[in-house]
GUTI-833994 format. One record per residue (C-alpha): x, z, y; residue number from 1. Coordinates in nm, 2 decimals. Example, Ala and Ser with C-alpha at 12.3 -4.5 7.8 and 13.67 -1.06 7.14 Angstrom:
<r <1.23; 0.78; -0.45>; 1>
<r <1.37; 0.71; -0.11>; 2>
This chain:
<r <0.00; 0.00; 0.00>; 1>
<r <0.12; -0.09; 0.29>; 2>
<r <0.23; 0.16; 0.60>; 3>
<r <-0.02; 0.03; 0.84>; 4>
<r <-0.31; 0.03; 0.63>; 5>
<r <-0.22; 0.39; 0.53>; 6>
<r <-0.20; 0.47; 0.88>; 7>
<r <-0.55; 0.27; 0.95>; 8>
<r <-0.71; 0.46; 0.70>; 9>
<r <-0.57; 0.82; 0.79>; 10>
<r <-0.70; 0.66; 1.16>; 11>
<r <-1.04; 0.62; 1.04>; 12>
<r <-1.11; 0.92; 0.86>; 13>
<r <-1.02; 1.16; 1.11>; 14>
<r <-1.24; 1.00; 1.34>; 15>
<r <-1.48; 1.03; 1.11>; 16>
<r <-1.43; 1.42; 1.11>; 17>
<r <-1.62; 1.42; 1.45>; 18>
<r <-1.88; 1.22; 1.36>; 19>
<r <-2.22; 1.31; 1.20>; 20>
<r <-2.32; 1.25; 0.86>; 21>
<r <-2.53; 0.96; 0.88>; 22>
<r <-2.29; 0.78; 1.09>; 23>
<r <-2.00; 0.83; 0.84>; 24>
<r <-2.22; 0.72; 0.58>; 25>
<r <-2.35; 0.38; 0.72>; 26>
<r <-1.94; 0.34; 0.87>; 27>
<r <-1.88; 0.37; 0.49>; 28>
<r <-2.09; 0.10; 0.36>; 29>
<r <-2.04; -0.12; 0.64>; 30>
<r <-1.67; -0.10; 0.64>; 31>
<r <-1.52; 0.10; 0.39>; 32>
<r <-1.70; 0.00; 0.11>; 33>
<r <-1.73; -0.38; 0.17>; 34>
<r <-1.32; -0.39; 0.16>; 35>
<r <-1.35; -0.20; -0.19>; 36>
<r <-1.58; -0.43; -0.34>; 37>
<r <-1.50; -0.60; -0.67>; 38>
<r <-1.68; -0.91; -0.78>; 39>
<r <-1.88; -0.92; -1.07>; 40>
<r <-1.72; -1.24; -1.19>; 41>
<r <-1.39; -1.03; -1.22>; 42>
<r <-1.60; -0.77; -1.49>; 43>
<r <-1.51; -0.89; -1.83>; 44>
<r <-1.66; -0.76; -2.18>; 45>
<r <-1.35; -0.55; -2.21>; 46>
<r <-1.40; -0.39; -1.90>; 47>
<r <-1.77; -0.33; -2.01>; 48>
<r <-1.59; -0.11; -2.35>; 49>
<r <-1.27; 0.01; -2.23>; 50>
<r <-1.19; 0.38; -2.16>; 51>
<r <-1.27; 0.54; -1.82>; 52>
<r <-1.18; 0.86; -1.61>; 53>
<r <-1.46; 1.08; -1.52>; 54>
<r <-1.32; 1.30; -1.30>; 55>
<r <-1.51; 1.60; -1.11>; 56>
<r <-1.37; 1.76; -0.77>; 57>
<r <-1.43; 2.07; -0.57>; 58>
<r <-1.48; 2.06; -0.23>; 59>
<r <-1.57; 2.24; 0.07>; 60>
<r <-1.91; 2.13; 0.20>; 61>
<r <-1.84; 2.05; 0.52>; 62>
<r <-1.60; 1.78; 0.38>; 63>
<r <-1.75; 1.67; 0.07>; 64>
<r <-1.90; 1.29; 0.25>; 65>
<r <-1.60; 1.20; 0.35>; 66>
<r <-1.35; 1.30; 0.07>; 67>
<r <-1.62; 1.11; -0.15>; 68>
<r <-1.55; 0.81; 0.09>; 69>
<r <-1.15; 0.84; 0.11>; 70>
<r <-1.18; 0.87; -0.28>; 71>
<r <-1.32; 0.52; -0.27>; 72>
<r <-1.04; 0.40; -0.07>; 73>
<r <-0.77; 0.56; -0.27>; 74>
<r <-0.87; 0.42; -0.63>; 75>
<r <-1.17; 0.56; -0.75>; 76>
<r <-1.45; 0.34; -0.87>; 77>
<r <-1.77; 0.51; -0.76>; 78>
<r <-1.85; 0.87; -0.63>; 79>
<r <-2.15; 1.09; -0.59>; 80>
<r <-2.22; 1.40; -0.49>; 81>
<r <-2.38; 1.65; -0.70>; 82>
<r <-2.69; 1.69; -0.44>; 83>
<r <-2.80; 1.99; -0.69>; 84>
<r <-2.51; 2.23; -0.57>; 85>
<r <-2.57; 2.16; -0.21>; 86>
<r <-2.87; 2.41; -0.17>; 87>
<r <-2.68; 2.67; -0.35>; 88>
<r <-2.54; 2.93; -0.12>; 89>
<r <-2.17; 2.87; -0.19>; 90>
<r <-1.94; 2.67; 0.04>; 91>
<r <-1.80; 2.44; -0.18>; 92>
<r <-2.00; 2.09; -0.39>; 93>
<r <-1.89; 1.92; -0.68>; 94>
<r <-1.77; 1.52; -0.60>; 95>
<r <-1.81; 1.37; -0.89>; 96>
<r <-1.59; 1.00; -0.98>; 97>
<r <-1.51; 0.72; -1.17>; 98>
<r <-1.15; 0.66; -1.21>; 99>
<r <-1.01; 0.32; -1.46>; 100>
<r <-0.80; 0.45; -1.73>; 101>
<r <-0.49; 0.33; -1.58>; 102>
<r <-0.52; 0.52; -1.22>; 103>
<r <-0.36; 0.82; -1.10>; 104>
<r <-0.60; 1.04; -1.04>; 105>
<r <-0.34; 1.34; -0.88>; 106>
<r <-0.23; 1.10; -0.63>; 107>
<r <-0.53; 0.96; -0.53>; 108>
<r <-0.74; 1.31; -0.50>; 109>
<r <-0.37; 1.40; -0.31>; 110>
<r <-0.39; 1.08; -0.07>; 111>
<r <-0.73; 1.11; 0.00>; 112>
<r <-0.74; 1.47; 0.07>; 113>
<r <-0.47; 1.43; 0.32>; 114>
<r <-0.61; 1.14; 0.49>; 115>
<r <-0.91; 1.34; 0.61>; 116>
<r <-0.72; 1.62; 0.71>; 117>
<r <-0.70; 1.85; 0.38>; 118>
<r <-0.39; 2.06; 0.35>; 119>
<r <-0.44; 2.20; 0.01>; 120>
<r <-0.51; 1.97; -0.33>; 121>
<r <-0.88; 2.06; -0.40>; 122>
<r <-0.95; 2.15; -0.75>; 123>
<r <-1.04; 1.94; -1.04>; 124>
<r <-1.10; 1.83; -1.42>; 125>
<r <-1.06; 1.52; -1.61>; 126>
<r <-1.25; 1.38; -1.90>; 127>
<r <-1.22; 1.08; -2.07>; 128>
<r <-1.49; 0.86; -2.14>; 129>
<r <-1.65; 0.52; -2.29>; 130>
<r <-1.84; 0.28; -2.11>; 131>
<r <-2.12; 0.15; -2.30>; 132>
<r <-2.20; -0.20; -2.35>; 133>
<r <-2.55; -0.21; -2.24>; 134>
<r <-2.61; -0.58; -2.34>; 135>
<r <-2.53; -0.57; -2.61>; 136>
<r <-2.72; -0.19; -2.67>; 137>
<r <-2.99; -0.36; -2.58>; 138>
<r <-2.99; -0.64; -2.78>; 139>
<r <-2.91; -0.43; -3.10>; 140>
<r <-3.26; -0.24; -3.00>; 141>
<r <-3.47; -0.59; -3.07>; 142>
<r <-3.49; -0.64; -3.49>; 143>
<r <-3.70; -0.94; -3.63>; 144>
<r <-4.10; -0.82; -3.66>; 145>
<r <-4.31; -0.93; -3.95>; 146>
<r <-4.63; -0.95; -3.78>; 147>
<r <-4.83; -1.06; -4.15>; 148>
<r <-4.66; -1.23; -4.42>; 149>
<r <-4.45; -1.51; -4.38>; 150>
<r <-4.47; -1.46; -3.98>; 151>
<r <-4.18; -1.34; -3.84>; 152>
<r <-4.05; -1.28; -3.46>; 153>
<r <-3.71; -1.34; -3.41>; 154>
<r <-3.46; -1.24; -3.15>; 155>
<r <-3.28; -1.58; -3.04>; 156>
<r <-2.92; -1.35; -3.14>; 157>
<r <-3.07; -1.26; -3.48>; 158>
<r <-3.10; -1.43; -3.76>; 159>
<r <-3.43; -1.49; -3.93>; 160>
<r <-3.48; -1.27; -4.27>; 161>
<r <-3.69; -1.55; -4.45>; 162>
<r <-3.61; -1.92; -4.37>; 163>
<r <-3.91; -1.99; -4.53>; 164>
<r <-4.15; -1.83; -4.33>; 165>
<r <-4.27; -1.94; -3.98>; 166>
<r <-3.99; -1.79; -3.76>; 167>
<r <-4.08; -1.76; -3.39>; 168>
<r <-3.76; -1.74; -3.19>; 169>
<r <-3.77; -1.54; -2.89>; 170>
<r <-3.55; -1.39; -2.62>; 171>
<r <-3.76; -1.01; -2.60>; 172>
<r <-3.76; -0.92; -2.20>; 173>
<r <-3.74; -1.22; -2.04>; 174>
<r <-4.10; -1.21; -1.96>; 175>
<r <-4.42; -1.00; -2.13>; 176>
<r <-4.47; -1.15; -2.49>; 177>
<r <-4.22; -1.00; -2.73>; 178>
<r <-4.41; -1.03; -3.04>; 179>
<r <-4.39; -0.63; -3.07>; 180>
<r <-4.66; -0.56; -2.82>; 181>
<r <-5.01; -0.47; -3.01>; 182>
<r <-5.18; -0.71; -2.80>; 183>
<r <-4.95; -0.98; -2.87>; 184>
<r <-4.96; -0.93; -3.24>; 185>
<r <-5.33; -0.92; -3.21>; 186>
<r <-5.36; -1.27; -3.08>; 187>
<r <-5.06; -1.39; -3.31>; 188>
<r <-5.32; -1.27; -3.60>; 189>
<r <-5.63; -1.47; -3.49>; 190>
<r <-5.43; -1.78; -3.41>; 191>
<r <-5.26; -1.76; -3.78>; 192>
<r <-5.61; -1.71; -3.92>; 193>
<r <-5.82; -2.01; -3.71>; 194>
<r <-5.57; -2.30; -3.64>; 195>
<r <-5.60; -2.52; -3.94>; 196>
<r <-5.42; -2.82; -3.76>; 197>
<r <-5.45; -3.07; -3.47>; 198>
<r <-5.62; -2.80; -3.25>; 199>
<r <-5.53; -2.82; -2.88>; 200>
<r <-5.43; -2.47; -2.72>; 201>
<r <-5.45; -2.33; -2.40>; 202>
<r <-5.25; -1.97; -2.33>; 203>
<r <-5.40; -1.85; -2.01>; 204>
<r <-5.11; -1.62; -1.87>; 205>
<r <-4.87; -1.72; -2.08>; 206>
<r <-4.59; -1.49; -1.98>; 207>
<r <-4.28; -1.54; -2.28>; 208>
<r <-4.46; -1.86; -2.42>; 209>
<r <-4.49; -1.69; -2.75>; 210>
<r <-4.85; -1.78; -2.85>; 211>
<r <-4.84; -2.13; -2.73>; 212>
<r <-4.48; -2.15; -2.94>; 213>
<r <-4.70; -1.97; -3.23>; 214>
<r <-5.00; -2.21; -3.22>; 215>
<r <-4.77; -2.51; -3.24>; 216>
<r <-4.57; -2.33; -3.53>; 217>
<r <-4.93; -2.28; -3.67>; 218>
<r <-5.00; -2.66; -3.67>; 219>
<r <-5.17; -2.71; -3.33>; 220>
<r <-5.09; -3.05; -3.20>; 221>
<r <-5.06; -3.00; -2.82>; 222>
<r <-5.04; -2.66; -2.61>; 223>
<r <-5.05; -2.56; -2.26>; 224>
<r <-4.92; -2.23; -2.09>; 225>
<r <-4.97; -2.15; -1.75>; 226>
<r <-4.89; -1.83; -1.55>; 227>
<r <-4.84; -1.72; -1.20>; 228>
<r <-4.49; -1.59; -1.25>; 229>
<r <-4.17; -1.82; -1.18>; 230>
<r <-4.02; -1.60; -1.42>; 231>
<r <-4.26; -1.61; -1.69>; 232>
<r <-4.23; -2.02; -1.68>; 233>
<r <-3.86; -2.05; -1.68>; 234>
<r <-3.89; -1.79; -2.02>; 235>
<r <-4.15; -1.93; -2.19>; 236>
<r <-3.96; -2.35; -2.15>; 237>
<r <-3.59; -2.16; -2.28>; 238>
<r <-3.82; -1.98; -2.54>; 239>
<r <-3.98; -2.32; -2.67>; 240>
<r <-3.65; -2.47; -2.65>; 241>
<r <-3.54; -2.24; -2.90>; 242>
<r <-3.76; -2.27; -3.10>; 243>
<r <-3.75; -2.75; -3.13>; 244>
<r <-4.02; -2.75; -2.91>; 245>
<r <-4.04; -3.01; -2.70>; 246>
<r <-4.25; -3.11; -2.32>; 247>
<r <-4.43; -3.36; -2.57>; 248>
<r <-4.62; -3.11; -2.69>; 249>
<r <-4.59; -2.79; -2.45>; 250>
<r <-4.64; -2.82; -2.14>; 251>
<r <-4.61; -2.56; -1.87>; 252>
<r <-4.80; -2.53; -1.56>; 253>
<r <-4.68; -2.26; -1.24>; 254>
<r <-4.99; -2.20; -1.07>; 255>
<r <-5.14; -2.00; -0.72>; 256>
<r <-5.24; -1.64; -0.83>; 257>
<r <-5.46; -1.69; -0.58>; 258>
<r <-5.68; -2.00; -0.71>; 259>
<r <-5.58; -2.05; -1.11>; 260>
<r <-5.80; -2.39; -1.17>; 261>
<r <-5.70; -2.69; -1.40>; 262>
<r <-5.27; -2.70; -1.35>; 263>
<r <-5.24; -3.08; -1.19>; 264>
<r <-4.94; -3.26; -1.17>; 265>
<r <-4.80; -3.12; -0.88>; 266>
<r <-4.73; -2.81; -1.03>; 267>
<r <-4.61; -2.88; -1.40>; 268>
<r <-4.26; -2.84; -1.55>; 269>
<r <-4.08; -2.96; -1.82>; 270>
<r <-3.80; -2.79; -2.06>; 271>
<r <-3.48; -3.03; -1.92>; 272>
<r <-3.23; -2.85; -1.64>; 273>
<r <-3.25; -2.55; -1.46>; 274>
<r <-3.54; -2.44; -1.33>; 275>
<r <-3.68; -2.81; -1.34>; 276>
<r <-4.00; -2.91; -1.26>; 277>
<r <-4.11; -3.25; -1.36>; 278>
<r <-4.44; -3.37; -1.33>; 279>
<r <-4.65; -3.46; -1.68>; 280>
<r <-4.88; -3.75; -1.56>; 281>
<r <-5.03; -3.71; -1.90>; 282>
<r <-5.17; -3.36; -1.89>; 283>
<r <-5.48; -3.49; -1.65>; 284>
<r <-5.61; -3.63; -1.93>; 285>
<r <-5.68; -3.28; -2.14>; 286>
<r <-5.97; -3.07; -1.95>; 287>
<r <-6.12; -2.87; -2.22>; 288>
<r <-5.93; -2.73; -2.52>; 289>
<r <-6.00; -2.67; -2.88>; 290>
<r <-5.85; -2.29; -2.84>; 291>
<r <-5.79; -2.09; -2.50>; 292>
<r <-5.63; -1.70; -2.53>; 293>
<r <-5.58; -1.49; -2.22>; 294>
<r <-5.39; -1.22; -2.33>; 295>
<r <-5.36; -1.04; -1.92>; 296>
<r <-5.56; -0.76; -1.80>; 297>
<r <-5.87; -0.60; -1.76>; 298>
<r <-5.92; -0.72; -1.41>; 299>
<r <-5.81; -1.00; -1.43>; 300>
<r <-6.02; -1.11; -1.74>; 301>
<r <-6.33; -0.99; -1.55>; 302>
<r <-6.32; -1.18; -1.27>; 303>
<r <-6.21; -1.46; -1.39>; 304>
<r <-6.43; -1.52; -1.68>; 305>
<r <-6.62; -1.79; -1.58>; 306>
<r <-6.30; -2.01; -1.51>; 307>
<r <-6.13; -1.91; -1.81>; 308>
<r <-6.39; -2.01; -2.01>; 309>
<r <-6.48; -2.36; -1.86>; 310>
<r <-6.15; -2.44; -2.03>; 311>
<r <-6.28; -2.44; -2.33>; 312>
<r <-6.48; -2.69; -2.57>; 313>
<r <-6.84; -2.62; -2.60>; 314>
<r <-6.83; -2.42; -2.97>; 315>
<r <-6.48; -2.37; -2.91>; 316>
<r <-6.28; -2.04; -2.96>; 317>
<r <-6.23; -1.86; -2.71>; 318>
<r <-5.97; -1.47; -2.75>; 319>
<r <-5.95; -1.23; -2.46>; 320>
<r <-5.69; -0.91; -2.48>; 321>
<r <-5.45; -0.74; -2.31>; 322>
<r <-5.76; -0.45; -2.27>; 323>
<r <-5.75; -0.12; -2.42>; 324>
<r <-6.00; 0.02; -2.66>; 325>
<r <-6.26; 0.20; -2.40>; 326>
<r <-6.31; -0.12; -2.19>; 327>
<r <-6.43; -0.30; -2.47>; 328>
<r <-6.78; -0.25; -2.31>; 329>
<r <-6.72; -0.40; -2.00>; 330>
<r <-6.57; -0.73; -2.17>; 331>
<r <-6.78; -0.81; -2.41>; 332>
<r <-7.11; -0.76; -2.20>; 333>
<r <-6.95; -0.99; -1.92>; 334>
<r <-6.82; -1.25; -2.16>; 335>
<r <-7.15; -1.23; -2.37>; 336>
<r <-7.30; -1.51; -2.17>; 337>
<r <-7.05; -1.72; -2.27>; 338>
<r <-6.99; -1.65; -2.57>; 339>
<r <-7.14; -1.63; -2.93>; 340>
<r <-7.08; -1.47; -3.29>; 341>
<r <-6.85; -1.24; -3.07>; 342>
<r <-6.59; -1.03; -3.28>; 343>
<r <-6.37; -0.78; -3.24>; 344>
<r <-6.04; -0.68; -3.34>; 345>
<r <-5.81; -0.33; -3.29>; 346>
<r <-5.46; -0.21; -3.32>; 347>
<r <-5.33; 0.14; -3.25>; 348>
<r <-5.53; 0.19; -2.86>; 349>
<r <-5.58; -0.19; -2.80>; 350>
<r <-5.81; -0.49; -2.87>; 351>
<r <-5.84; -0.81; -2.91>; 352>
<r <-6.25; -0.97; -2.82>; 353>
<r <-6.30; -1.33; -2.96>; 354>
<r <-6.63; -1.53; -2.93>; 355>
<r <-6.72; -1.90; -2.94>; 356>
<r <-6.81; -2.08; -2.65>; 357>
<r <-7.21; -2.09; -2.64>; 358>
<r <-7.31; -2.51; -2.67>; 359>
<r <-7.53; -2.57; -2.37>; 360>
């Protein structure tokens, strides 16, 4: 380090001595903190594994803000103050750091101290640690779901149990849909019972994609998801890619939350480059579908109930979850004038209402 920075630095924090706390704290993100920063490009999986320093530090009080700060400046990672110990009646506060592995911890505490104006080396322990690897924690938290035999969800970094079964591969989080959900599993179970080939499908919020990838696995010759969330869209066209399925026969519609009528093509996408969205001059020609399923929410299912169902065919089936248990009143007497031979379906707290659409 060179002398003039040193200098700089010992400059800054005892002007910061005479300053309140809320200036020295929004000097120290403005200033301090932006010349500390290190890019997340430069965080490799080894740095995600690799041993750490967790160091705590005794300090007086009246100095614990800006020690925290210098520490920052002199080699430590992160700090926080432990906010716990600064209502007790005692006049010092544990500082609590991150150090890498390779620092030295004595000097820094010693450099910092002194650049705020601390004569003695405050007091404190060392203990090593291990950073976890969230990703990959996380991933090794998602295992393939048999939802009935010979259906299986799959995480896209697992591999399937039984290659002969219908494997639905799926990245769990991207957007609601994981195949774990009882909801989900619930509509998974009516489409594997009704499809019995060249249905067309429309999933009304279709979120992950995963029961417009389903139907298609189930032998449903053309699907349609639509959705309100950016998100959900850009999940559900990496899910189907994953999974062989191509814009020929899934298409996927971003539309207003504000007025969710028949997707045109101004607002379709299809699966090739990133975050893509290419008009499919085709889809005008589909306006009522052999098979709709809105698997959102209550509210959403009540007030839109006459739209969701004017997708449909007359006689065709029409499945409505994402509701728990006790509002099972309030959908099936306001779907009940659509709908006909209406059925019912549960799962732990949730339920799944299914009816044909009455022929006029």
């Amino acid at each position: 380090m060179s002398p003039v920075l040193c200098c700089f630095r010992n400059h800054i924090f005892k002007h910061l001595a005479c300053t309140n706390s809320l200036v020295r704290r929004e000097f120290s993100l403005t200033k301090l903190l932006s010349v500390k920063a290190v890019p997340l490009s430069t965080c490799t999986n080894a740095s995600l594994t690799s041993p750490f320093l967790s160091v705590h530090i005794q300090c007086r009080k009246d100095f614990a803000d800006m020690l925290s700060e210098a520490l920052l400046c002199f080699g430590a990672s992160s700090t926080s103050i432990d906010e716990q110990d600064s209502h007790v009646q005692n006049e010092e506060i544990c500082i609590s750091s991150i150090y890498d592995i390779s620092k030295d911890v004595r000097k820094s505490i010693l450099h910092a101290a002194d650049s705020i104006g601390l004569k003695d080396l405050p007091t404190y322990k060392i203990v090593k640690g291990y950073h976890s690897d969230w990703i990959k924690d996380i991933q090794d938290s998602f295992h393939p779901v048999e939802v009935t035999k010979g259906l299986w969800i799959v995480p896209e970094w697992r591999t399937p149990l039984d290659l002969q079964a219908t494997n639905i591969i799926l990245n769990p989080g991207l957007a609601f849909g994981t195949g774990d959900h009882p909801t989900t599993k619930l509509c998974l179970l009516l489409l594997h019972e009704i499809i019995k080939g060249k249905e067309s499908f429309l999933d009304y919020g279709t979120g992950s994609g995963i029961l417009a990838i389903a139907a298609l696995k189930f032998g449903a010759d053309f699907a349609v998801g639509i959705d309100i969330d950016p998100q959900a869209i850009t999940a559900a066209r990496h899910n189907a890619t994953l999974n062989n399925i191509g814009p020929d026969i899934l298409q996927l519609y971003l539309v207003p939350s504000e007025e969710i009528n028949s997707p045109s093509e101004n607002n379709s996408t299809g699966f090739e480059g990133q975050g893509s969205y290419e008009p499919e001059a085709s889809f005008d020609e589909i306006v009522k579908y052999d098979i709709v399923v809105a698997n959102i929410l209550l509210y959403p299912l009540l007030n839109l109930a006459d739209q969701i169902v004017s997708f449909a065919k007359p006689g065709a089936m029409v499945a409505l979850s994402g509701i728990i248990t006790e509002q099972l009143p309030r959908i099936t007497g306001r779907y009940s004038e659509f709908l006909e031979d209406i059925t019912v379906s549960k799962m732990d707290d949730w339920a799944c209402v299914s009816g044909k659409k009455r022929r006029i």
